[in-house]
C-alpha positions in Angstrom: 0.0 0.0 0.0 1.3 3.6 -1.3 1.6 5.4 2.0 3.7 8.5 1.3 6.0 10.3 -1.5 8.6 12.8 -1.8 9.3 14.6 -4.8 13.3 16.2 -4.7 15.5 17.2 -8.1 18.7 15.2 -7.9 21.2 18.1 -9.7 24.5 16.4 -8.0 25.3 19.8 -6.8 22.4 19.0 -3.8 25.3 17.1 -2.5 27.6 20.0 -0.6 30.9 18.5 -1.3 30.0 18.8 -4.6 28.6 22.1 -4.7 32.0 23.3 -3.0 31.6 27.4 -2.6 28.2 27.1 -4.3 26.7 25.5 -1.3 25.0 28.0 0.4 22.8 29.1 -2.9 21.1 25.5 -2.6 20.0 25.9 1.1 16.6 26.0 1.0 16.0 23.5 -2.1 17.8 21.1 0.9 16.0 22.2 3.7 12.7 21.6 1.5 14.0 18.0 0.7 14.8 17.9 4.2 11.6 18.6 5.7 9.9 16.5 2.6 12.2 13.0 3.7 11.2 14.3 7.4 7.6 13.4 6.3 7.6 10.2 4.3 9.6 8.8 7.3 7.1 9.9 9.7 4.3 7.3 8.0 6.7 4.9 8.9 7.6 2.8 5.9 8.3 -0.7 5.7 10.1 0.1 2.2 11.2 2.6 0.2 11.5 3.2 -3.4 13.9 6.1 -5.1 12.7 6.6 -8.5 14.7 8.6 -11.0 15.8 9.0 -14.4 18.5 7.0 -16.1 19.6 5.5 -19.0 18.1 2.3 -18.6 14.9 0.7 -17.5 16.6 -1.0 -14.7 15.4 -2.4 -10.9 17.8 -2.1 -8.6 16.3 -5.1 -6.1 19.0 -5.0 -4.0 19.9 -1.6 -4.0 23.4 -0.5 -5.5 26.3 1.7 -4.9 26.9 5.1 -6.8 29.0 7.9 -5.6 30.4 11.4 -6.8 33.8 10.6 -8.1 33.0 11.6 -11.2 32.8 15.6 -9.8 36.0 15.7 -8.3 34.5 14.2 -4.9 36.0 11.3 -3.0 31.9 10.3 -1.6 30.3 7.3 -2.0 26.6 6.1 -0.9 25.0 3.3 -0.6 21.4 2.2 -1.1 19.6 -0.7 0.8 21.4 -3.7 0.9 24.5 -1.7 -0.6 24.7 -4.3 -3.7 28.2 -3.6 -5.3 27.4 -5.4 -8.4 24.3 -2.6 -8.8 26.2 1.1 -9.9 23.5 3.7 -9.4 22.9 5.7 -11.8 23.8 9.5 -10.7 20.2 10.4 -9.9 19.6 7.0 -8.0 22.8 8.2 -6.0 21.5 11.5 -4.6 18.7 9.8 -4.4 20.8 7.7 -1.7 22.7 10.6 -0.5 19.0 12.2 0.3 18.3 8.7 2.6 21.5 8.5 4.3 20.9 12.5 5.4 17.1 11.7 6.9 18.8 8.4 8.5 16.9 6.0 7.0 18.6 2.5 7.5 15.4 0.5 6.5 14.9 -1.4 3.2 15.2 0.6 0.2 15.4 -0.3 -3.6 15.3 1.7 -6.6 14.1 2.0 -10.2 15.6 4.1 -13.1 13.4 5.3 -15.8 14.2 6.8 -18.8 12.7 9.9 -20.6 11.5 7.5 -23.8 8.8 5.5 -21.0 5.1 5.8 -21.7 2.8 6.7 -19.4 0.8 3.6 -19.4 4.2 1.9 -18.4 5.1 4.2 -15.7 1.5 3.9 -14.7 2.0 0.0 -14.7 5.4 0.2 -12.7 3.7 2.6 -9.7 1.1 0.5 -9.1 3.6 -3.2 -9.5 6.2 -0.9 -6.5 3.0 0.0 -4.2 2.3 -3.7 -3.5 5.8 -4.8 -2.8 5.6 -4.3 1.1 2.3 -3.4 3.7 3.7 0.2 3.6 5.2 1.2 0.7 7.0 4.8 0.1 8.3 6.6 -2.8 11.2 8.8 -3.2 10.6 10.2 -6.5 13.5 12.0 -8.1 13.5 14.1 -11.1 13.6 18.3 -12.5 11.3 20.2 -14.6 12.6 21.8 -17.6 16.3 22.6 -17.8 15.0 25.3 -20.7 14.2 28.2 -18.5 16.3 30.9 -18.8 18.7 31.8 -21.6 21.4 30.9 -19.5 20.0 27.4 -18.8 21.8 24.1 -20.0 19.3 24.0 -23.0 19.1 27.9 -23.5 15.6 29.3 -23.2 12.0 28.0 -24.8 9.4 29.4 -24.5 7.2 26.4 -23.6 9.1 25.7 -20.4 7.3 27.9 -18.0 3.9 26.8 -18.7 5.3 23.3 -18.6 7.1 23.6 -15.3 3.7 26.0 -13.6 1.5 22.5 -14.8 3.9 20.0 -13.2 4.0 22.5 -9.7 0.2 22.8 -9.9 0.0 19.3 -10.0 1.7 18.2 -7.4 0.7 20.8 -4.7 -3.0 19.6 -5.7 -1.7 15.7 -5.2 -3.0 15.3 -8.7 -0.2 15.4 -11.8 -1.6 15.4 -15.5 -0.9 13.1 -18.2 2.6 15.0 -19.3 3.4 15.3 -22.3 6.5 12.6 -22.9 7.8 14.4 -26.3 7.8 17.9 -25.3 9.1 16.9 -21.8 12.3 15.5 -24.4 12.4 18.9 -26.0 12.2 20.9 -22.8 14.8 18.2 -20.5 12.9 17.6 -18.1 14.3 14.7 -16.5 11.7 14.1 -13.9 8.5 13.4 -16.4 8.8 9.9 -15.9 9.5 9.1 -12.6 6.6 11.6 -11.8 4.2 9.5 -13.9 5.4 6.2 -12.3 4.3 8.1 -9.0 0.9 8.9 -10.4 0.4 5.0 -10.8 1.8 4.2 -7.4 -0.6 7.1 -5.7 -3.5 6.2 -7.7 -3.8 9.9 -8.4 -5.3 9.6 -11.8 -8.1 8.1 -10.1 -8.3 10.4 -6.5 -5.7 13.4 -5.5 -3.6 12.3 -2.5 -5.2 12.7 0.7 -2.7 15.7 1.6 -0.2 17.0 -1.0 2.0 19.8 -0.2 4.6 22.0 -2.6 7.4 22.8 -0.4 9.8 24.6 -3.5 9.3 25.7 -7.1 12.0 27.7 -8.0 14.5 27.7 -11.5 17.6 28.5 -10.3 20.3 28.2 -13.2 17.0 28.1 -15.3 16.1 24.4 -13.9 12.9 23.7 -12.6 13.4 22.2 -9.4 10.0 21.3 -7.2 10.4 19.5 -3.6 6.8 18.0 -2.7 5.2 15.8 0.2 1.9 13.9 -0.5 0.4 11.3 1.9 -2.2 8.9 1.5 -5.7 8.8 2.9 -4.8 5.2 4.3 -1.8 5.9 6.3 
């Protein structure tokens, strides 16, 4: 049973080490994630799933290992039963990184999605994850468009802002729409997928969650970033 979600970006520079003297700019989008993790542990869990993009359609059943090496940073995290056959993929490993901050020490596994899955698949993965334990919980990790601002990594579109002002309406109303998978492609957002395989989990395309909150939707360097907590009507 789907109990309670997160929703956090997973730009590596969340990570402080990473982030170096840019640290301090990030502070609330943490303390939103923060507060957001603070939540989902509250409904008690008896497992957690971090969803986020990647290259592959992969389960990570036994969690994985993933780290920051490739920024300059000497970090490593680990993810449930810390499987060191299983490399996460980078989101998967802030993903793991968020965990370890909130102290969660309880089982944990993770999925990857990429950008090219449907929504009825996503749909169909949610709802597989929400019966995998009694109480089932979703870290779900992803960013709106990355085309917001001229200096953005995709420059600036136009379509972005509407795009990213949907996806926030969405999920402070428990409730996301049936994105668009092509022009989320066009716009990079990475976290159209793993948003949609939370719809299916939260059965929200049928009822909004019981109590959704938007805890940040802000663009800084023109990325839409949202932080969100939604709870269930059954926890």
């Amino acid at each position: 049973m789907f109990v309670a979600a997160a929703v956090c970006p997973c730009p590596p520079l969340l990570v402080p080490e990473v982030a170096v003297g840019a640290a301090p700019e990030l502070d609330p989008l943490r303390e939103a994630c923060d507060e957001a993790l603070r939540e989902l542990l509250a409904q008690k869990p008896d497992l957690i799933w971090v969803i986020g993009p990647g290259p592959d359609h992969r389960l990570f059943d036994r969690g994985g290992v993933g780290g920051f090496q490739g920024f300059g940073v000497d970090l490593t995290v680990g993810l449930g039963e810390r499987h060191e056959g299983d490399t996460l993929p980078a989101s998967l490993a802030v993903g793991a990184w968020l965990l370890e901050r909130a102290g969660w020490a309880g089982p944990a596994r993770a999925l990857a999605v990429p950008d090219y899955l449907e929504w009825p698949i996503c749909r169909e993965n949610g709802t597989e994850l929400r019966d995998a334990a009694p109480r089932v919980a979703l870290l779900v990790l992803g960013e709106g468009s990355a085309r917001r601002t001229v200096k953005a990594p995709g420059y600036l579109d136009e379509r972005a802002e509407p795009f990213d002002a949907a996806v926030a309406a969405g999920l402070a109303a428990g409730a996301l729409p049936e994105l668009d998978a092509e022009l989320a492609f066009e716009l990079m957002a990475s976290g159209r997928a793993p948003w949609q395989v939370l719809t299916g989990a939260a059965g929200s395309d049928e009822q909004p969650a019981a109590s959704a909150r938007l805890l940040y939707d802000d663009a800084p360097y023109g990325v839409g970033y949202f932080v969100a907590s939604w709870l269930s009507s059954g926890v």
